[in-house]
N, C-alpha and C positions, 0 to 999 in steps of 0.2 A: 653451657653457662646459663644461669637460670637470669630469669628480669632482674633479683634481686641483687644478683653479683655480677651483673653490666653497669646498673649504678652504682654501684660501689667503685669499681673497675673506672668507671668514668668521672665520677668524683675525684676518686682518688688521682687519677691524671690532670685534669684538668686544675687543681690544687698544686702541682708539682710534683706529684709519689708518682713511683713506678709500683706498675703493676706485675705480678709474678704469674704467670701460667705453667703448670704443671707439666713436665716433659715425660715421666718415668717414675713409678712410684711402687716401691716394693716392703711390705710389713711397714715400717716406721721410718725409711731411708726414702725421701723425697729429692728428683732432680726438679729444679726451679729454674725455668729462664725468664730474666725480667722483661719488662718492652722496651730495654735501651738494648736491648740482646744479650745481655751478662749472665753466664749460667751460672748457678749455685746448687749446693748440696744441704739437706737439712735433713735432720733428723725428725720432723715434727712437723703436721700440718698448720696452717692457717697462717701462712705468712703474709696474708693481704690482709689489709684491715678491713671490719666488718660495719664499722658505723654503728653498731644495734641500740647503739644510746643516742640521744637526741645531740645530750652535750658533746659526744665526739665529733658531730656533724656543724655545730657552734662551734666551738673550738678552733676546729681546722681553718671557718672564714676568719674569724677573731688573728692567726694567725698568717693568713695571707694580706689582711689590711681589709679587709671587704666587709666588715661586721656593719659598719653603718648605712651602707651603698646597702646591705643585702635584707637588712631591719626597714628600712625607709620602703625599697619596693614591697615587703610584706607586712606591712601594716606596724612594724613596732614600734620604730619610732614617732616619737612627733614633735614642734620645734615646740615646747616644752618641757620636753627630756624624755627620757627613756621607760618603756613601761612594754609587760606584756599585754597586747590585747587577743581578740578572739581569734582572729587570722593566725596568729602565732600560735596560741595553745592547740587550736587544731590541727595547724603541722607537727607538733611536739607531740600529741595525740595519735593520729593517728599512722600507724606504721608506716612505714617511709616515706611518708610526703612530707616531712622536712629534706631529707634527702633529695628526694625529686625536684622540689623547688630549689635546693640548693644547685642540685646539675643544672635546671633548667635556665639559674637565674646565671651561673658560671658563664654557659655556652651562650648570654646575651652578652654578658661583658667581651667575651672573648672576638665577638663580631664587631663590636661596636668599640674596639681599640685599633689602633693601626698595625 
């Protein structure tokens, strides 16, 4: 599993998704088992989601509740209202450290709840 798709793999868990690891894979017929342990059959790769776009990685906070908890610690909010600034374009910028900070900023939440 490359760096790129442990964060993925980690986001996406700590978000709520299961993630699917590859069990058996023959021409176009994929066996998937997720990490609740459920195995599945697919016809087609890429059944984990990939994040490659910034907005997919917004999104998914936007729908867990955390957009402004996760804007505030990186600079976008301010109690003036909402705005991009440089912190933010540069995670949106540069290749997955919107990602990274998003797992990173996850697994702070995650400790820091009971």
């Amino acid at each position: 599993m490359t760096d790129r798709e442990q964060l993925c793999r980690e986001f996406t868990e700590l978000t709520g998704g299961h993630w699917h690891e590859e069990l058996y894979s023959e021409d176009e017929f994929h066996i998937m088992q997720c990490s609740c342990g459920y195995h599945a059959y697919r016809y087609f790769e890429n059944w984990n989601p990939s994040y490659d776009n910034p907005a997919d990685v917004l999104s998914k906070i936007i729908e867990i509740g955390l957009y402004d908890e996760f804007m505030v610690q990186y600079g976008g909010l301010s109690k003036f209202g909402r705005h991009l600034d440089s912190i933010l374009v540069d995670l949106i910028i540069e290749p997955d450290a919107l990602l990274k900070a998003a797992v990173d900023f996850l697994k702070e939440e995650k400790l820091g709840s009971p």
